[in-house]
N, C-alpha and C positions, 0 to 999 in steps of 0.2 A: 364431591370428594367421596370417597369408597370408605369402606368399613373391612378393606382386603387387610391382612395384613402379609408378610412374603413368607416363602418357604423355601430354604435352603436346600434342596436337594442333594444327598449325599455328603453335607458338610456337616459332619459330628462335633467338630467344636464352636463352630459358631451357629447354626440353624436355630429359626425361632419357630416354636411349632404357632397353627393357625393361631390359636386364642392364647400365646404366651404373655401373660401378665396384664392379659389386656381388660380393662375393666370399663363396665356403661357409663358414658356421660352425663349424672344426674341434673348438671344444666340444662341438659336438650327439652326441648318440650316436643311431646308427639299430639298434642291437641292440637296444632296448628302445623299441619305435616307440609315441607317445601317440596317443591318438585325434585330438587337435588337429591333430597331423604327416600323419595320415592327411587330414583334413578340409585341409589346404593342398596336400596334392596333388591331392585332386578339384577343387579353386579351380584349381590350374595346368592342369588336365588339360581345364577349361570343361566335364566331363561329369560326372553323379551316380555313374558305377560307374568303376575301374580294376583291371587288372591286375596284377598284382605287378610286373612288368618295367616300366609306367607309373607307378606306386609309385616303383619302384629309380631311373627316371629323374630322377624331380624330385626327389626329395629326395639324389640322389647317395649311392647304396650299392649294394650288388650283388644281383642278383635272390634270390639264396637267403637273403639275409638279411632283405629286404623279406616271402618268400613266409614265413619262420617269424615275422617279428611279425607278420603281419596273423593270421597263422594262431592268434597269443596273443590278437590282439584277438577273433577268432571265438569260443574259448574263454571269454574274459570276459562275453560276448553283447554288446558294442559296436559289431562288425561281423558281418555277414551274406556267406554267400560264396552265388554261383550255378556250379554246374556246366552248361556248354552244351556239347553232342555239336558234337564238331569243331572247337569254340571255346575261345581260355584262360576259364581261372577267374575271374570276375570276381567285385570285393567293394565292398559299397556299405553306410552307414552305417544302422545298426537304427534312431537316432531322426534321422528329418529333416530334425526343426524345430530340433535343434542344429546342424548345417550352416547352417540357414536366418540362424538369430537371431547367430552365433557372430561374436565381435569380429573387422575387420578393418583393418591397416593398410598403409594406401599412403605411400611415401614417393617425394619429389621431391627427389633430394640435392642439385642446380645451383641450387635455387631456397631450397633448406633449408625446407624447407614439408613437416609430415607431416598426411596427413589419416584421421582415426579415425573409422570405423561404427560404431557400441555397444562405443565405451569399456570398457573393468572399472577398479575403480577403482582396481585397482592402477597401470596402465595410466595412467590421467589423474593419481596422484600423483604417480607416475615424469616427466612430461611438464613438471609444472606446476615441476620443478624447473632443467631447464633451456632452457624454450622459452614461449614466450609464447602464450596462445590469442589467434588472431584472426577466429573467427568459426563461427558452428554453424549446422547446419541441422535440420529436421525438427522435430513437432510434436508426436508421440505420445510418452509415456515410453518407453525403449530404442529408442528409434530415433534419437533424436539423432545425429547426426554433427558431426567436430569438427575444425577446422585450426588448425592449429602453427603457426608460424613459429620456428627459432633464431633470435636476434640475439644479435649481438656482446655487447651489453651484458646478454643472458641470461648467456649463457657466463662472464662475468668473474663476475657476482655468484651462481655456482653455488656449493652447499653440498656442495663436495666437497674432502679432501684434495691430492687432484691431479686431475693430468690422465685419469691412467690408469683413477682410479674413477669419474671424469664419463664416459671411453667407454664403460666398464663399463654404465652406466647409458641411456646413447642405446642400445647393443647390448640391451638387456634386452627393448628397445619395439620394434625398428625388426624387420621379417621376415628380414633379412641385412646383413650389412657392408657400406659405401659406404666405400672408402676413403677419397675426395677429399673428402668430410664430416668423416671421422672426423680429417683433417688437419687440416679448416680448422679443428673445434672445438677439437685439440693448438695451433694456432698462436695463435688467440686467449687460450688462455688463457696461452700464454708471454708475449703482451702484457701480460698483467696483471700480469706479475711481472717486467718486464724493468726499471721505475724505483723505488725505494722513498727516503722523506724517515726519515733516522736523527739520534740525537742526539750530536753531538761530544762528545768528555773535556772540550772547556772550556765546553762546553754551549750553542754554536749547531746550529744545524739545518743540514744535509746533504742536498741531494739525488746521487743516487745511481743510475748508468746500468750497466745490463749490459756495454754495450759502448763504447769510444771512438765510432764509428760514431753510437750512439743519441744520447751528449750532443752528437756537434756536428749532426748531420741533422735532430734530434726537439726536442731540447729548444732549441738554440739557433733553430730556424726558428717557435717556438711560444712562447715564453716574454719576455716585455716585456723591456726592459732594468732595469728597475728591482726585478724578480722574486729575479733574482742578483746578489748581493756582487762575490761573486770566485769563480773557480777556485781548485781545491785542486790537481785531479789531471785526469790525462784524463776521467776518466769523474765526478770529484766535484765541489759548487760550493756553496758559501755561501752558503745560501736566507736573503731578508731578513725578519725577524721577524714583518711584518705581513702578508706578500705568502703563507703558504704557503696559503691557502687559493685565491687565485687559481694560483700552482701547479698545485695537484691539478686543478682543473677545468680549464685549459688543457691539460695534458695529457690528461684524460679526452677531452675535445673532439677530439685531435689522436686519439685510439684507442688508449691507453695509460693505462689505471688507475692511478693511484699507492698501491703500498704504504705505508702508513704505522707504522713501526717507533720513531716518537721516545719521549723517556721524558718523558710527561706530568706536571703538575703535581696532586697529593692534596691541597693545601689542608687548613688548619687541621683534626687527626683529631678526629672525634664519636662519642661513645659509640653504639653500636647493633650488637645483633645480631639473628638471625631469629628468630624464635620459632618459625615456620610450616614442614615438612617438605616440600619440594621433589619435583614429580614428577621423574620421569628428565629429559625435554627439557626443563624449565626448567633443572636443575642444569648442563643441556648449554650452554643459552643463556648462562647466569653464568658457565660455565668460558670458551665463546669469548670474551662478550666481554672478562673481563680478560684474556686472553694478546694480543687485538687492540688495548685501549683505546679503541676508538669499537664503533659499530654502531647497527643497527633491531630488536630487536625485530618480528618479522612474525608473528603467530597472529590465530585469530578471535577475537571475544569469549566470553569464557570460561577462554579458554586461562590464564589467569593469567598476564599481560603484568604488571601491577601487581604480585604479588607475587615476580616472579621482577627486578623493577627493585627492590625494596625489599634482596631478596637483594644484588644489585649494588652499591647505594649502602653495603649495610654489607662487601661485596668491597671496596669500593676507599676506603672508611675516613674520607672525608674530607668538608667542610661544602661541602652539592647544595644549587642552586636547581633546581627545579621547575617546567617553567613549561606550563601547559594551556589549555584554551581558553575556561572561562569558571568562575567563581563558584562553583557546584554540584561540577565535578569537581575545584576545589581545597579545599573542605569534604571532600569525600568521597575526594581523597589523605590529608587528615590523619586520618580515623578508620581508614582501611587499615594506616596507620605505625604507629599507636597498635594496632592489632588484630594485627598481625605481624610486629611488634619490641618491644623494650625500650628504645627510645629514651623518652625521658624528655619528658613532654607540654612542657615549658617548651621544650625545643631545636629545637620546629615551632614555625614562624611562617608567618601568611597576608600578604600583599603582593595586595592588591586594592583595590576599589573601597569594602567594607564597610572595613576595616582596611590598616593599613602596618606590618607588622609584622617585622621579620628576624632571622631567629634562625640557626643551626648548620644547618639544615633547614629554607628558608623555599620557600614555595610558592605561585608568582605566574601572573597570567593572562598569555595574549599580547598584550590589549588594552594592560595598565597598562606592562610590559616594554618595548613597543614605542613609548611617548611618551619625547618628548624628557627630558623635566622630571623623569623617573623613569630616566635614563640613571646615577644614582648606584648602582641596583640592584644593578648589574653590578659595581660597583668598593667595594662596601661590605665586602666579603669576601672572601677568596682560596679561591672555588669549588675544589673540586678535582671534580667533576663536575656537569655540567648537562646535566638530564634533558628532553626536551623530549615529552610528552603529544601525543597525537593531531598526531607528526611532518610531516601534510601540512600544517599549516596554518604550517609554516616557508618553506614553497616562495610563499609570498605575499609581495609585496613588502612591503607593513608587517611580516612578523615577520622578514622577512630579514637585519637585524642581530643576530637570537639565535642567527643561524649562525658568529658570528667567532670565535667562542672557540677557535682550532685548539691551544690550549698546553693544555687541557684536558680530560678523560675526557667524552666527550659519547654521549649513549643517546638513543636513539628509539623510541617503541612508535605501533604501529599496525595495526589489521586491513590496511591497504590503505595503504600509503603514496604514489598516486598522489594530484597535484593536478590542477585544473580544466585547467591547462595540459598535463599529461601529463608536468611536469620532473620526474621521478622523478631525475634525474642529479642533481639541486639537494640531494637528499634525503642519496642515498649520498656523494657528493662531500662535503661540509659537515658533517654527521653522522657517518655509516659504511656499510658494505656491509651489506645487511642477514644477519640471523640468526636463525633460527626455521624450525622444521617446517613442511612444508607442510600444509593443511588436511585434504587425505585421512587423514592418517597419525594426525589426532587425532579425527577421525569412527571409526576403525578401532577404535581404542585406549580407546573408551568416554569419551577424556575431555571433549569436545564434542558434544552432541549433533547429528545432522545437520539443517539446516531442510529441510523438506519447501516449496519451493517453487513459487508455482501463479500465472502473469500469468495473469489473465480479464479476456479483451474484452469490455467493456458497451457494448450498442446504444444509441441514442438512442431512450429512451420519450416526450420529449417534443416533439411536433415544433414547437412554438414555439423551443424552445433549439435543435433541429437546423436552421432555417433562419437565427439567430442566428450560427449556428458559420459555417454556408456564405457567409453575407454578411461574414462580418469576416476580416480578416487578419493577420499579424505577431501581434504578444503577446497581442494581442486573443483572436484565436482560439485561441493557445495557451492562455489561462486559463478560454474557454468550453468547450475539450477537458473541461482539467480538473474542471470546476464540473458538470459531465454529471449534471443532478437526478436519473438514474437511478442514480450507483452509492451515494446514501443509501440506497435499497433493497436493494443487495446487501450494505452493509454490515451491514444488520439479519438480512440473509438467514443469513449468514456469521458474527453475533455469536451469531445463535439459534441457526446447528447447533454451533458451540462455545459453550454455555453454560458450560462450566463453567472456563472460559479465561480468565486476566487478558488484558487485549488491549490494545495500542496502536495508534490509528489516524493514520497522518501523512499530513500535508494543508501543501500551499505557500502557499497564499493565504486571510489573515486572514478574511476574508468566508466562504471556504469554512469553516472550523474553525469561525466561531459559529456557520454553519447547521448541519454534522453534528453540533455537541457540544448546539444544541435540539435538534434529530431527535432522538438518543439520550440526553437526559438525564444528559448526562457535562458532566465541566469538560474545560475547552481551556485549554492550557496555550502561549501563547507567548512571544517576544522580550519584550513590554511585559505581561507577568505579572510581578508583584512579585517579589523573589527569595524573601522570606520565605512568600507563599503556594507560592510554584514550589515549595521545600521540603516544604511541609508536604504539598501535593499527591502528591508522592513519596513520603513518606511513608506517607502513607494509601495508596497503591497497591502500596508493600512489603510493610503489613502484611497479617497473616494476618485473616479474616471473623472474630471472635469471637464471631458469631449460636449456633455450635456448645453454647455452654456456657449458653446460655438469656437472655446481652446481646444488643445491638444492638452490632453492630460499628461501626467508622469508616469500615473500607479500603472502598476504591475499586477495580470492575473493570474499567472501564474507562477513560482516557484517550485526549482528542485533543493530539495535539501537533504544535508548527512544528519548524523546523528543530532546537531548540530538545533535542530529544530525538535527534537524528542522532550527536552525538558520543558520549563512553564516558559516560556516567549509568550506571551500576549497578541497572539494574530486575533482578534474576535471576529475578523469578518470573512474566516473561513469557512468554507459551506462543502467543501469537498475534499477529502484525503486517499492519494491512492498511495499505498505503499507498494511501490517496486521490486524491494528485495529489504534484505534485512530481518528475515525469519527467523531465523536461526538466533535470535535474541533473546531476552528473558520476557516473565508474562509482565513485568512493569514496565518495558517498551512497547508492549502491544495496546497497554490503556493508555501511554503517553499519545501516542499516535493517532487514535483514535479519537481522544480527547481534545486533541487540537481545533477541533469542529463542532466542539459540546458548548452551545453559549446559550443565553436567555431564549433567543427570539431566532426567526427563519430555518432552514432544515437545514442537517446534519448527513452527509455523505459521507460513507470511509467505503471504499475498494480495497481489500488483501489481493494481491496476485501471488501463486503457486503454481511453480510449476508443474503439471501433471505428469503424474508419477515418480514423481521426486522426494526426496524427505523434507523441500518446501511443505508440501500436505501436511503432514502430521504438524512441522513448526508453526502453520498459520493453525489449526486445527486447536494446538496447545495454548498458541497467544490470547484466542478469541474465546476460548474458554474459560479463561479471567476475567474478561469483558462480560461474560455469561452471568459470572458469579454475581458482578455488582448490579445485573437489572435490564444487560443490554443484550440485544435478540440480533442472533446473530442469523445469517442467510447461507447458503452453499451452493455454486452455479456453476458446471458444466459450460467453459467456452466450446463452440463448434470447431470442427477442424478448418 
C-alpha cells in the first residue's frame, strides 16, 4: 500500500493538497521494516533505488534504524543493496514485478473518494463495508482499478460496534490518517444514534433526542404535526401509533437515522425449533437481529439467508407471515421449514394464487398481499414477525403497504437489496438496517464459492441485423442489441467447452428465448409457462443424470429462462450462467443472475454477452460493477470476428 495521497488538479473546491490532514501512524513499527514499507518508499521517493536516510525520510524513523531493517531485508534476499565508490549505499527491490503489480491506494479525504490499483481482497472486503463502489476501470484481470466513495448513509449502516472500530477499519486501507475524515466518519455516526423511538411503561411509543437543541431544531422543523401526541419532556414526545414509520424516514431524510429500541409484538407462540447447525455468521446474524428486532439479511446466494431466517422465526417464537415474490419460492419456503425445523407440516400454510390457506406459518406472495380484497391477510392473525423474501421488491410501490407493520419484528433477506429506483433508504427505514457479512469474507471462508466472472463482447456476424441495429432507434434497437443472431453461436461455443456443466441461459425478450431454446434443444422457461410445468422443469434440472446406472435419466442440462429465474429458485447445481440479453436491467439483476451459481462447493461460471458497440457495453459494464462492489472479480474479453 502507498503513502500517495491524490491531487486534484485544477479542482478548487474539492482538491486535497499532498499532506492534507494526514498524520504518521504511531502504530507502525519501523524496527521491523516489511518489504511493503520498503516498496512505499520507493513510490514516495518516484525512483527504483533508495538510501537508508531516504528510507528514514519517508517513512519517518531514523537512519540507523532504516540502515539495520533494510540491512534484515538483504539477509532475507528481498532487497538487494549496491555499493558505489564515493556514493551512499543504495537498495532497490530483488523482484521487480512486485513493486510493478503491488496494490496501491490513493485517497482523496475533502471529496471522501478512495481510489484502489489491484485491490487484494482483503482490501476490497474491508472497503465494501463501509464505502460504496462507484466505478472501475481497466480490462485485463489484476489490473482493475477501483473508486470509493463514503457516504453518509454508508457510515450509519456500518457493521460496526462503534465508532472507534469503524476508524479502526477506514485506518486498515487508507496509506495514513486524515484526520478531517476520520471526524466526519465520528460525527456521522453520532448522528445515527443521536434519536431513538422506545417503548413506555404504559406502552406508547417515545421518540427520544440526545439533546433539547436536536428535539426542537431537528425534529420539530422535520416532523408533520400530526407525527407527535404531545411532549413529555424536553427532549421526549409521544409518537402517534400509525405515524412512526413516517418518523424514521423523515428523520432519516433530515440526516439522522432512528434508533429503534421499542418492545415489539411476538404474536400468538408456534411450536418450532431448528434442526439445522448454524454456521458462525449466520448464528451472528440471528443474535443481531433479535437484540435489534428488525433488519436485512445481506449475503450472496448460498450463504444460507433462508436457513438462518428459519433460525429467527423459531428466535422470536411467534406466528410469521412470509411473504416472496412468486409461487415457486413460496413452494420451496415450505419444504426448507419442513427440511430445517420441527415445525409441524399442518402449522404452514400457502396464501397464493394455487391456494388460500393461513396457518401459524403462512406464506404469501407480494402479488396476492398487495391486492386490496386480500387486505384480511394482514389482520387474520397477530403476526408477531413478517418476513419479507427478496426485500427489493418491497421498495415498489404495489408492495409498499407490506412495509407498515412498524409494531412488529420485521426481517429482510437479500443478495442485493437495491431497487430499480436506487431507494435502498425505503428498505432500511421500513424494514431495518441491514445485517450480514460481506461477500469477500464468505468467498474467504470456503463457504461460497467465488463466480468466475467474464462480459464477452460479440461482433455483428450478420450484416443484415447490423444494418437493422444502425437504422432503428429507442427500444427498438435496444432489443436488436440484444437478439444479436451471433451470440446463439457463442452460446453453443460456451455450452461445448462446459460440457459437463448444468447451465442456465437468461434472455429478456420472449422471441429471443424460443429462438435459443430451438438452437439448443432446451425448454424455455418463462412468465407464461404453467406453474405446474415451471416445476416439474426445475425439477428435472435439480435432478442428478441417472444414465450412470445403465437408465435414461430425466434431468435436464440445460435451461432458458425470463426473468423468471432472477429471483431466489434454489437451482444449487448450477455451475454455469450465461446471460443472453437483458442488460439493460438494474444492478440487482445482475447479482441475481450471477448468483444463481454461487453455492458451497464446485466452480461458479457466469458469461455476460454485449453486444459490441452497443449500449449492451456500458449496461453489462454497470451490472457487473455491483458484483464488483460485493467481492466478485469481474473479466472483459474481446470475441474475434
Amino acid at each position: 500500500m502507498t503513502d500517495d495521497t491524490g491531487d486534484d488538479a485544477g479542482d478548487d473546491s474539492g482538491g486535497d493538497a499532498p499532506d492534507d490532514d494526514a498524520t504518521p501512524d504511531p502504530d507502525s513499527s519501523d524496527d521491523d521494516l516489511s518489504l511493503d514499507r520498503f516498496h512505499e518508499a520507493l513510490e514516495a521517493e518516484e525512483r527504483p533505488v533508495a538510501t537508508a536516510s531516504e528510507v528514514a525520510r519517508r517513512l519517518g524513523t531514523t537512519q540507523a534504524a532504516a540502515r539495520d531493517a533494510l540491512a534484515a531485508l538483504v539477509d532475507r534476499g528481498d532487497v538487494d543493496r549496491l555499493d558505489v565508490e564515493a556514493d551512499p549505499v543504495v537498495f532497490y527491490p530483488r523482484d521487480w514485478g512486485a513493486l510493478a503489480s503491488r496494490e496501491r491506494v490513493v485517497a482523496f479525504p475533502k471529496r471522501r473518494e478512495i481510489v484502489v490499483d489491484r485491490p487484494t481482497q482483503y482490501t476490497r472486503a474491508r472497503l465494501s463495508q463501509f464505502a460504496q463502489l462507484v466505478d472501475t476501470t481497466g480490462t485485463e484481470p489484476g489490473t482493475r482499478g477501483y473508486l470509493y466513495r463514503i457516504r453518509q448513509e454508508d457510515v450509519w449502516a456500518a457493521p460496526f460496534d462503534d465508532a472507534g472500530a469503524l476508524v479502526d477499519a477506514l485506518r486498515s486501507v487508507l496509506p495514513r490518517r486524515f484526520e478531517h475524515l476520520e471526524e466526519w466518519v465520528r460525527d456521522q455516526w453520532r448522528r445515527a444514534h443521536r434519536f431513538r423511538l422506545y417503548t413506555h411503561a404504559d406502552g406508547y411509543v417515545v421518540l427520544e433526542a440526545a439533546s433539547e437543541n436536536l428535539m426542537g431544531n431537528v425534529a420539530d422543523q422535520h416532523l408533520d404535526d400530526d407525527h407527535l401526541r404531545a411532549p413529555i419532556s424536553d427532549t421526549e414526545a409521544w409518537v402517534n401509533e400509525d405515524a412512526v414509520a413516517a418518523v424514521k424516514r423523515a428523520l432519516y431524510d433530515a440526516g439522522y437515522p432512528v434508533e429503534d429500541d421499542r418492545d415489539l409484538e411476538t404474536g400468538d407462540p408456534v411450536e418450532i425449533d431448528l434442526t439445522t447447525d448454524l454456521r458462525e455468521y449466520q448464528a451472528t446474524w440471528v443474535e443481531t437481529f433479535l437484540d435489534r428486532k428488525s433488519g436485512v439479511y445481506v449475503g450472496p446466494p448460498g450463504s444460507g439467508k433462508t436457513v438462518a431466517a428459519i433460525a429467527t422465526i423459531a428466535g422470536v417464537g411467534g406466528e410469521t407471515l412470509i411473504l416472496v415474490p412468486s409461487r415457486e419460492l413460496a413452494d420451496q419456503w415450505r419444504e426448507e421449514l419442513l427440511d430445517h425445523s420441527t415445525i409441524d407440516p399442518a402449522d404452514v400454510g400457502l396464501y397464493h394464487g394455487g391456494t388460500k390457506d393461513v396457518r401459524p406459518v403462512t406464506i404469501a406472495t407480494y402479488q396476492i398481499a398487495g391486492m386490496d380484497r386480500h387486505r384480511s391477510l394482514f389482520d387474520s392473525r397477530e403476526w408477531g414477525l413478517i418476513c419479507f423474501d427478496e426485500v427489493h421488491h418491497v421498495t415498489a410501490p404495489v408492495y409498499s403497504r407490506t412495509a407498515e407493520f412498524q409494531s412488529r419484528h420485521r426481517l429482510g433477506l437479500s443478495a442485493t437489496p437495491v431497487s430499480e429506483t436506487g431507494s435502498e433508504e425505503d428498505v432500511y427505514t421500513l424494514i431495518g438496517q441491514p445485517i450480514g457479512a460481506d461477500w469477500d469474507s464468505l468467498f474467504e471462508a470456503g463457504f461460497v464459492q467465488e463466480p468466475e466472472v467474464e462480459i464477452r463482447y460479440v461482433p455483428w456476424r450478420d450484416e443484415t441485423a447490423r444494418n437493422e441495429y444502425a437504422a432503428a432507434d429507442g427500444r427498438e434497437r435496444r432489443r436488436l442489441a440484444a437478439e444479436n443472431p451471433a451470440k446463439v453461436e457463442e452460446i453453443r461455443y460456451l455450452l461445448a467447452a462446459h460440457r459437463e456443466k448444468k447451465a442456465l441461459v437468461f434472455v429478456e425478450y420472449l422471441d429471443h428465448g424460443d429462438a435459443i431454446a430451438d438452437a439448443l434443444e432446451a425448454p424455455f422457461i418463462s412468465g407464461e409457462t404453467p406453474h405446474h410445468e415451471r416445476a416439474e422443469l426445475f425439477r428435472r434440472f435439480r435432478a442428478e443424470d441417472s444414465s450412470t446406472d445403465g437408465t435414461d435419466g430425466d434431468g435436464l442440462d440445460v435451461l432458458v429462462v425470463s426473468r423468471v429465474g432472477d429471483e431466489g429458485i434454489d437451482l444449487p447445481n448450477a455451475e454455469l450462467a450465461v446471460v443472453a440479453s437483458g442488460l439493460g436491467g438494474s444492478r440487482r439483476q445482475g447479482s441475481q443472475r450471477a448468483g444463481r451459481t454461487m453455492r458451497p462447493t464446485g466452480s461458479a461460471l457466469v458469461y455476460v454477452l454485449a453486444t459490441r458497440g452497443s449500449s449492451e457495453e456500458e449496461f453489462a459494464q454497470r451490472q457487473m460493477r455491483h458484483l464488483g462492489r460485493k467481492g466478485v472479480r469481474v473479466r472483459e474479453t474481446n470475441v474475434a470476428e
